[in-house]
C-alpha positions, 0 to 999 in steps of 0.5 A: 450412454457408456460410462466408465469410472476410474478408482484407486489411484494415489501417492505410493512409495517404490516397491509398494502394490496398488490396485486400481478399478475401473467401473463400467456402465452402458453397455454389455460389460460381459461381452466386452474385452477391456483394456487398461492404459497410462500416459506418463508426463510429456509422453504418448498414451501406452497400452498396459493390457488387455483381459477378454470379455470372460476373464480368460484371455489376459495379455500385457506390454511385455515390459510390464509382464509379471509385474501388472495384472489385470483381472475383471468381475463381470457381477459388478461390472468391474474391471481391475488392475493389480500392480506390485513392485511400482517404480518411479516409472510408473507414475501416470495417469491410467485410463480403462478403455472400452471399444464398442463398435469400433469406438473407443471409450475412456474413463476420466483416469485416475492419477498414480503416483510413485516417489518416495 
C-alpha cells in the first residue's frame, strides 16, 4: 500500500525559508521519480518539481526556479523541499506525489502559510 506522509508545513513571515519532507512507504522509493505540488485557495493544482529516482535530475516551474529546491535521501525514504525568500504567494497546501503504474498517488499535504 503506497503511502505518502507529508511534514513541515506552518505559519512564516515573508523573506523566511521553510523545508518540508514528504516520507514514502509501498513501494520502490529508489527507483521512483517524486514530485511536489501546491494548490493555492480558489486556484488549481500546480506542479512545483520534480527530482529523479537517483537525485540526479531536478526540474522546476520556471517561476519557482532558484527560489525552491527539491532534494531526496533515498536511505530514509524521504523526499524534501527547501524553499527560501517565500512570499505571500506561496501559501497553499503542498502535496508530494508518486506515479506508480501510471497512478498517481498523493500524500495528505501539508499546509503553508506565508503573512506577516
Amino acid at each position: 500500500q503506497v503511502q505518502l506522509v507529508e511534514s513541515g508545513g506552518g505559519l512564516v513571515q515573508p523573506g523566511e525559508s521553510l523545508r518540508l519532507s514528504c516520507t514514502a512507504s509501498g513501494f520502490p522509493f529508489n527507483e521512483t521519480g517524486m514530485r511536489w505540488y501546491r494548490q493555492a485557495p480558489g486556484k488549481e493544482r500546480e506542479l512545483i518539481g520534480t527530482i529523479g529516482p537517483d537525485g540526479t535530475y531536478t526540474d522546476y516551474r520556471d517561476s519557482l526556479k532558484g527560489r525552491f529546491t527539491i532534494s531526496r535521501d533515498n536511505a530514509k525514504n524521504t523526499v524534501y523541499l527547501q524553499m527560501n525568500r517565500m512570499n505571500t504567494e506561496d501559501t497553499a497546501m503542498y502535496y508530494c506525489n508518486a506515479r506508480i503504474r501510471g497512478i498517481h498517488n498523493w500524500g495528505q499535504g501539508t499546509q503553508v502559510t506565508v503573512s506577516s
